[in-house]
N, CA, C and O atoms as a Tinker XYZ file with bonds, in Angstrom:
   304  protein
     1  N      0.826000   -1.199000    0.000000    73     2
     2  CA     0.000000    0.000000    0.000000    64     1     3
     3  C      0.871000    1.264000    0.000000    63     2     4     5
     4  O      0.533000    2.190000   -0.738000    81     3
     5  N      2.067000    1.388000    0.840000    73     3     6
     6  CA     2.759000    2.855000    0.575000    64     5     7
     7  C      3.098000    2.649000   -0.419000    63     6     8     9
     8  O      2.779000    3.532000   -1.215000    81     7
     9  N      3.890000    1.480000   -1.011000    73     7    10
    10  CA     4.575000    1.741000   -2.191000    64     9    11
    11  C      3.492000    1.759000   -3.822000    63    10    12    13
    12  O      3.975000    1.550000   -4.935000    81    11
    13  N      2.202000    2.018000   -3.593000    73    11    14
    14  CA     1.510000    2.384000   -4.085000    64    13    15
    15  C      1.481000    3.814000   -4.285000    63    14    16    17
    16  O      1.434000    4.368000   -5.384000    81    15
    17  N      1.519000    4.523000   -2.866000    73    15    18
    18  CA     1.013000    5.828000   -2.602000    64    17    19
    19  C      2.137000    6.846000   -2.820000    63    18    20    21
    20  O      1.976000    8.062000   -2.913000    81    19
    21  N      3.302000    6.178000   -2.888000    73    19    22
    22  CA     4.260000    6.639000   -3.170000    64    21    23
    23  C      4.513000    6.923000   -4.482000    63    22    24    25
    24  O      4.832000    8.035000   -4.901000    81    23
    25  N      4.329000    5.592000   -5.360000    73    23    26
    26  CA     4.718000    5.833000   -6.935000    64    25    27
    27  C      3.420000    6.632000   -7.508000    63    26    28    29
    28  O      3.618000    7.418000   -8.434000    81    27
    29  N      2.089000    6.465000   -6.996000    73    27    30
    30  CA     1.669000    7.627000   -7.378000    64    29    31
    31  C      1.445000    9.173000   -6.984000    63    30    32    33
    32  O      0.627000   10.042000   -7.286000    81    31
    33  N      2.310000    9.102000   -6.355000    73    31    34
    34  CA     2.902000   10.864000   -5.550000    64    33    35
    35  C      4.013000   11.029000   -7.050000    63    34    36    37
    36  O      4.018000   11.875000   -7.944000    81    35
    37  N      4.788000    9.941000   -6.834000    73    35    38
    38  CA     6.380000   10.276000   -8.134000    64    37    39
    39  C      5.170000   10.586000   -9.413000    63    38    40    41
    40  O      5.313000   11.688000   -9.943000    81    39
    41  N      4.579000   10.150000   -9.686000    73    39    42
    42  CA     3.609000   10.148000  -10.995000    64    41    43
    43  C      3.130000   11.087000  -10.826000    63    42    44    45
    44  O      2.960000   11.579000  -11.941000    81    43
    45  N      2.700000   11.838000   -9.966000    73    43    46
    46  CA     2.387000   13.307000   -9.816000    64    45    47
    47  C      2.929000   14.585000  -10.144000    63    46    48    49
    48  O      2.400000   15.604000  -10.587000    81    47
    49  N      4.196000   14.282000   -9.804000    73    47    50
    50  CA     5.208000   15.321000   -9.214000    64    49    51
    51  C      6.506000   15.306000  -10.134000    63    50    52    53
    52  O      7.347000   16.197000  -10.257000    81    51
    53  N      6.448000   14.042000  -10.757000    73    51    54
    54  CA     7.001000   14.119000  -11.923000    64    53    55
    55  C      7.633000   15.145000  -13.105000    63    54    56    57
    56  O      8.759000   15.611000  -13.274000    81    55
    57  N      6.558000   15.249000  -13.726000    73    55    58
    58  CA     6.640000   16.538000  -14.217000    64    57    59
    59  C      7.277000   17.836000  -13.619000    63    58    60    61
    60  O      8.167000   18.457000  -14.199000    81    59
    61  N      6.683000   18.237000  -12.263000    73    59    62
    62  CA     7.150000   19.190000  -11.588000    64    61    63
    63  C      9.216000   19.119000  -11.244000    63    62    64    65
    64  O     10.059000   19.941000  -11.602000    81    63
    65  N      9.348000   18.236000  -10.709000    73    63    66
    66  CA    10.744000   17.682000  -10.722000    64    65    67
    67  C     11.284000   17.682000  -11.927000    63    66    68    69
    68  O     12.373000   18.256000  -11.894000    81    67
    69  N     11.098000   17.423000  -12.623000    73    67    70
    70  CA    11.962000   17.805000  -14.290000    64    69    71
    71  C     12.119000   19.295000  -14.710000    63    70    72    73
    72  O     13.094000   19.801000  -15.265000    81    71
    73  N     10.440000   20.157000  -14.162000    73    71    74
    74  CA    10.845000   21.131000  -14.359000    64    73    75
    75  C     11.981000   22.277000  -14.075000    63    74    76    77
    76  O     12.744000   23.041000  -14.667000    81    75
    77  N     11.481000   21.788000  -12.483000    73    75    78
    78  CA    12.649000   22.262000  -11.320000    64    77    79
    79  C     13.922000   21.949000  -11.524000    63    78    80    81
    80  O     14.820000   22.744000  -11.247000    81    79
    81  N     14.187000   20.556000  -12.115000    73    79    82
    82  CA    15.731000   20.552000  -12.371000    64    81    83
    83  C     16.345000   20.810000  -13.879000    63    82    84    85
    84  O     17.501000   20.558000  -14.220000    81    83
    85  N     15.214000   21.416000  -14.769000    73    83    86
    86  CA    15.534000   22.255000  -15.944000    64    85    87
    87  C     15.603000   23.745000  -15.622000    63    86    88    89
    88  O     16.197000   24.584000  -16.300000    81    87
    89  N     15.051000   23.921000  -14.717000    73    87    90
    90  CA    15.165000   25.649000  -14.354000    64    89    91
    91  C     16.244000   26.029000  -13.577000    63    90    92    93
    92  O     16.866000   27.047000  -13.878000    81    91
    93  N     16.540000   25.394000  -12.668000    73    91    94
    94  CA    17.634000   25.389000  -11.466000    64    93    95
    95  C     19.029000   24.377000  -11.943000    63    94    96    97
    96  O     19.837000   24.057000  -11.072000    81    95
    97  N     19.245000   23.854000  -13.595000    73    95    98
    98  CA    20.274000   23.159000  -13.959000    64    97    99
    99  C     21.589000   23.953000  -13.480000    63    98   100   101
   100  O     22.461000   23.503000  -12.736000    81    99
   101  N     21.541000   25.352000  -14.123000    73    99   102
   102  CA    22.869000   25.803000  -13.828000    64   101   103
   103  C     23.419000   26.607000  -12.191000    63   102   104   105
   104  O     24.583000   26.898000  -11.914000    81   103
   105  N     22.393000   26.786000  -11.450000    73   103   106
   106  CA    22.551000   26.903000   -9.702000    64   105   107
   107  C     23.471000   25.725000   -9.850000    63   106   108   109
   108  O     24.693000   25.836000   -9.947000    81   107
   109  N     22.742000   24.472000   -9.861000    73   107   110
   110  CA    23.133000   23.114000   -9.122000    64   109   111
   111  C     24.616000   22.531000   -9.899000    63   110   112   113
   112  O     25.399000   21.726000   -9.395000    81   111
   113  N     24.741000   23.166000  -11.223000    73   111   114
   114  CA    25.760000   23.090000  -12.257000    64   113   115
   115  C     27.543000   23.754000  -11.095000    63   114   116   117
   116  O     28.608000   23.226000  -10.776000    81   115
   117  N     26.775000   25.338000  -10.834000    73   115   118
   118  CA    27.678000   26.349000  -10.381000    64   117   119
   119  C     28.751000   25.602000   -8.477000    63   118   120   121
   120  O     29.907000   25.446000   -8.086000    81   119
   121  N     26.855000   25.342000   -7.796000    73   119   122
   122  CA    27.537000   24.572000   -6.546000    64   121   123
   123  C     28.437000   23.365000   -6.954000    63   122   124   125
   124  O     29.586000   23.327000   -6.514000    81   123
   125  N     27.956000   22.337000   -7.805000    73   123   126
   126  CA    28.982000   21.532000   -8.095000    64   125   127
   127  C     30.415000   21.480000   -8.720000    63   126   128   129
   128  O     31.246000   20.585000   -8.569000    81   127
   129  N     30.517000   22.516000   -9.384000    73   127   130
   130  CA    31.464000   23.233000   -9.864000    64   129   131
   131  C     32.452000   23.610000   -8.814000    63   130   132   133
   132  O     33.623000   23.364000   -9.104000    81   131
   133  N     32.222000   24.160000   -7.646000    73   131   134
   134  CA    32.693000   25.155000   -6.876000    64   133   135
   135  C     32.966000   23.505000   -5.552000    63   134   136   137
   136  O     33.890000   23.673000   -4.757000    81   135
   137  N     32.463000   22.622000   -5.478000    73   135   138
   138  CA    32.395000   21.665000   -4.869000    64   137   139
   139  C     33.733000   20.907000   -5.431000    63   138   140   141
   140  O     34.661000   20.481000   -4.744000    81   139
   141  N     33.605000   20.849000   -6.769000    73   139   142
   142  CA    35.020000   19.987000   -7.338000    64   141   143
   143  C     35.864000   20.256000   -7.128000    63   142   144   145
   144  O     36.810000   19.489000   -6.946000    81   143
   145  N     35.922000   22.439000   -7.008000    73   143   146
   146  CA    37.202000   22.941000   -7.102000    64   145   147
   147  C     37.902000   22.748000   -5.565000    63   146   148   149
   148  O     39.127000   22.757000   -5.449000    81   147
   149  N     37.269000   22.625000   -4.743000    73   147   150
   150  CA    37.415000   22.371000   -3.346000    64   149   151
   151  C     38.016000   21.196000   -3.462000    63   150   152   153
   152  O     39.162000   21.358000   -3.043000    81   151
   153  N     37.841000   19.945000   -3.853000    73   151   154
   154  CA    37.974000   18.304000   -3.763000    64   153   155
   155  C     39.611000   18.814000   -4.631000    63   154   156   157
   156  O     40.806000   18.617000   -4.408000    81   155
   157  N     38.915000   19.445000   -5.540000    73   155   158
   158  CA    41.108000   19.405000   -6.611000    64   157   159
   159  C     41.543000   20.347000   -5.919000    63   158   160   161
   160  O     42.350000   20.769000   -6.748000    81   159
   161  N     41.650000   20.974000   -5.119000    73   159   162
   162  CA    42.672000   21.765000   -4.046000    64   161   163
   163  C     42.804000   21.176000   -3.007000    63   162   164   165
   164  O     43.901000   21.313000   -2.467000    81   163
   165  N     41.887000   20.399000   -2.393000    73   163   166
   166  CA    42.030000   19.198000   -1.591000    64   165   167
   167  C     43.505000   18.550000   -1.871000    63   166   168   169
   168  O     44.438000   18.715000   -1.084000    81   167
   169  N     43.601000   17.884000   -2.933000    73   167   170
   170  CA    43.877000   16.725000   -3.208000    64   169   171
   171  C     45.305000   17.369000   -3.806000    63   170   172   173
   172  O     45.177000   18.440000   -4.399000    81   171
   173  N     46.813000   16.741000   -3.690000    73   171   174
   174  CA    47.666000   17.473000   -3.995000    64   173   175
   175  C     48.177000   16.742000   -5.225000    63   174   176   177
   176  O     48.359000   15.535000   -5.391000    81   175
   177  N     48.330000   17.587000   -5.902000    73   175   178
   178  CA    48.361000   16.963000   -7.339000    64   177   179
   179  C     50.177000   15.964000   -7.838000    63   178   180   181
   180  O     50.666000   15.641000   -8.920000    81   179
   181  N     50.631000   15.803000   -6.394000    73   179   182
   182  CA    51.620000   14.441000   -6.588000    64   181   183
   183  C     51.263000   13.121000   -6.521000    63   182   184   185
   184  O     51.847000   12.107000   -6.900000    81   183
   185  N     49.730000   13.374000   -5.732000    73   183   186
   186  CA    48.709000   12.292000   -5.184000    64   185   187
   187  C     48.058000   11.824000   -6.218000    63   186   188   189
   188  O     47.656000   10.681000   -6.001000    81   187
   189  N     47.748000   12.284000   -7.392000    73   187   190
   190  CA    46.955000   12.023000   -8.360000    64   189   191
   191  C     47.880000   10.766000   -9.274000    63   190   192   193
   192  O     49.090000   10.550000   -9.333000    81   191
   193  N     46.830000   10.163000   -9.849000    73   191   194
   194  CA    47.624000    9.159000  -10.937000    64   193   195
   195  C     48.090000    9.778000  -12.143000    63   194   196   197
   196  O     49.202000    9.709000  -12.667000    81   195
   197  N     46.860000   10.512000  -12.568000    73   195   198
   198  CA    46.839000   11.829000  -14.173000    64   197   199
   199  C     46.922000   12.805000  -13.673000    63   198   200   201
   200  O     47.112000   12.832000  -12.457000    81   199
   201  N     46.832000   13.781000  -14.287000    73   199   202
   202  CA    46.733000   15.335000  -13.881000    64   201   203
   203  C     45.528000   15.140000  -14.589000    63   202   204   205
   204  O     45.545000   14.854000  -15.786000    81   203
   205  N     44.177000   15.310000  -13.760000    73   203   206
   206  CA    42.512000   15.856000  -14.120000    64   205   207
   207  C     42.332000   16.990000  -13.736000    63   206   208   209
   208  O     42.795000   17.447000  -12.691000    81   207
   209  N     41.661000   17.565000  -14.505000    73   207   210
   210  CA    40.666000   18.552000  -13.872000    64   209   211
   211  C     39.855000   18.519000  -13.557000    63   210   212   213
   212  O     39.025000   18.576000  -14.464000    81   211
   213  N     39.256000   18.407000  -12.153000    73   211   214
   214  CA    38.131000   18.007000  -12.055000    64   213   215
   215  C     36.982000   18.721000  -11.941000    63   214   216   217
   216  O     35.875000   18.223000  -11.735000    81   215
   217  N     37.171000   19.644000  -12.044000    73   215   218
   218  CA    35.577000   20.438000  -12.310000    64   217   219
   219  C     35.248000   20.359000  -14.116000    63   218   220   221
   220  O     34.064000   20.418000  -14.450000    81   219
   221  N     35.837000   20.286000  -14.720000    73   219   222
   222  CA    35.250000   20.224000  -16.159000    64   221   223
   223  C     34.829000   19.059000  -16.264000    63   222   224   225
   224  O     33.958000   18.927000  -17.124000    81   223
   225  N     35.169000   17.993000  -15.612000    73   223   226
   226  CA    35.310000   16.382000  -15.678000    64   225   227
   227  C     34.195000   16.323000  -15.376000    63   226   228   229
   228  O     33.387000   15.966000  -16.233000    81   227
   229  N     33.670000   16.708000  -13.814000    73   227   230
   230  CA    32.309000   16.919000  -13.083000    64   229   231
   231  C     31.387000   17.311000  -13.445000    63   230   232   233
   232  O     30.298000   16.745000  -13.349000    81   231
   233  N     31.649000   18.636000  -14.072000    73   231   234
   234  CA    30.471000   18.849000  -15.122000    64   233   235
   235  C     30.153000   18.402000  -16.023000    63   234   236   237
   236  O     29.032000   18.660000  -16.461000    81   235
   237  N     30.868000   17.683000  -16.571000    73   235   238
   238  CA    30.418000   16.873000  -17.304000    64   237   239
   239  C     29.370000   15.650000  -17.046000    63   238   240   241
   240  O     28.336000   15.331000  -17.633000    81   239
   241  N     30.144000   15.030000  -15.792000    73   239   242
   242  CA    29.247000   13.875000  -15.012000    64   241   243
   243  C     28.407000   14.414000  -14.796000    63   242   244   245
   244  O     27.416000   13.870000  -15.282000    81   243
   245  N     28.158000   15.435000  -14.192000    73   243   246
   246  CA    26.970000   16.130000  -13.451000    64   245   247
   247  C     25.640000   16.209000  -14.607000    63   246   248   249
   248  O     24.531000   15.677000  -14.555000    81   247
   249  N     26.021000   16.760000  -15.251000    73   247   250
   250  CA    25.091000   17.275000  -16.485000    64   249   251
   251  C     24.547000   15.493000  -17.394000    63   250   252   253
   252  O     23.508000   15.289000  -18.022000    81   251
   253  N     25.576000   14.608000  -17.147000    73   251   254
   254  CA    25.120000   13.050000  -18.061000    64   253   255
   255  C     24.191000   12.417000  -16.114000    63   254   256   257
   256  O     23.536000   11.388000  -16.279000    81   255
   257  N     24.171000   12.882000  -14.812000    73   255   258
   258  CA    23.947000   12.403000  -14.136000    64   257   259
   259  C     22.153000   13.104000  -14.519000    63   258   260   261
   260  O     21.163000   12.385000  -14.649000    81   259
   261  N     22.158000   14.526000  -14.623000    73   259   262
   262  CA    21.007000   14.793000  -14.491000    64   261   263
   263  C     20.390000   14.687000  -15.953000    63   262   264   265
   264  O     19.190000   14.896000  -16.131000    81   263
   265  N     21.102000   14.414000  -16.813000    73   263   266
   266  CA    20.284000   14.100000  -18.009000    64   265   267
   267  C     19.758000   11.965000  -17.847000    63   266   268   269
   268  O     18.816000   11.436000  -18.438000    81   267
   269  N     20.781000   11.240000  -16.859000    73   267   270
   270  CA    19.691000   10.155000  -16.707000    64   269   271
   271  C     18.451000   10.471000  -15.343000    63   270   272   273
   272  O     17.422000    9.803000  -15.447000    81   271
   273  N     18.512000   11.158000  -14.479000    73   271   274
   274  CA    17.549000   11.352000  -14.207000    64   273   275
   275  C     16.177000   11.917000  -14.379000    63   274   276   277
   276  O     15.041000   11.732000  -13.941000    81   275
   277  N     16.886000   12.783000  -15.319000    73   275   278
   278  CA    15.141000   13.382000  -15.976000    64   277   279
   279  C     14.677000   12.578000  -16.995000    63   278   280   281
   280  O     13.463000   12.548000  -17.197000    81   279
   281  N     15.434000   11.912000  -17.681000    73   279   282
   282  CA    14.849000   10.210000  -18.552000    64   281   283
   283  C     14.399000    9.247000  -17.911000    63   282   284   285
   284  O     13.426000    8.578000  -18.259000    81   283
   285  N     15.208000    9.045000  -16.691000    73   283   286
   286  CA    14.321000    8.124000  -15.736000    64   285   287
   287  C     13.208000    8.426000  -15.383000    63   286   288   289
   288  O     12.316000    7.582000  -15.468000    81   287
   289  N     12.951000    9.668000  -14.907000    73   287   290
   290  CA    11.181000   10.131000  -14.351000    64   289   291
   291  C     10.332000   10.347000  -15.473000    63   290   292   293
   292  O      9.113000   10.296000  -15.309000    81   291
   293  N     10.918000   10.630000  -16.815000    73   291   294
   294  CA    10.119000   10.399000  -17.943000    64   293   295
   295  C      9.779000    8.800000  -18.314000    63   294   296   297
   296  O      8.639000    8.339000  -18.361000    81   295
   297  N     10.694000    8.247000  -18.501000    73   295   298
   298  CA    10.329000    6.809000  -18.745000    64   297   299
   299  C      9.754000    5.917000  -18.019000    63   298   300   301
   300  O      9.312000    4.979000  -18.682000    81   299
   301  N      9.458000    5.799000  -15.986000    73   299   302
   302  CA     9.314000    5.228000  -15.469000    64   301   303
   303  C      7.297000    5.700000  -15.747000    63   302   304
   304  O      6.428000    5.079000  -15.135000    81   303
């Protein structure tokens, strides 16, 4: 029974959540951005195997992470 009431809440709200994370892509783009640059100043670059960059890297992930999630809430 919740997991009834649940998937039809996601079936609801659906839509709304795709919107929200098409409107607010580049906020959540900028914090993650600014999140990486923290992790590669973290991290001292004798420690590394390659030399990455990891905020371009991230954004990248970031942007293929939220492009499978808004396919997932479309397709499910």
């Amino acid at each position: 029974m919740r997991n009834k009431i649940r998937d039809s809440l996601f079936r609801l709200a659906r839509k709304d959540v795709i919107d929200f994370l098409n409107d607010h892509e580049e906020d959540l783009l900028q914090i993650f951005r600014e999140e990486l640059k923290a992790v590669d100043d973290r991290i001292p670059e004798e420690n590394l195997f390659i030399d990455i960059r990891m905020v371009p890297l991230g954004e990248e992930l970031m942007l293929a992470v939220l492009s499978a999630l808004k396919r997932f809430m479309q397709e499910v």
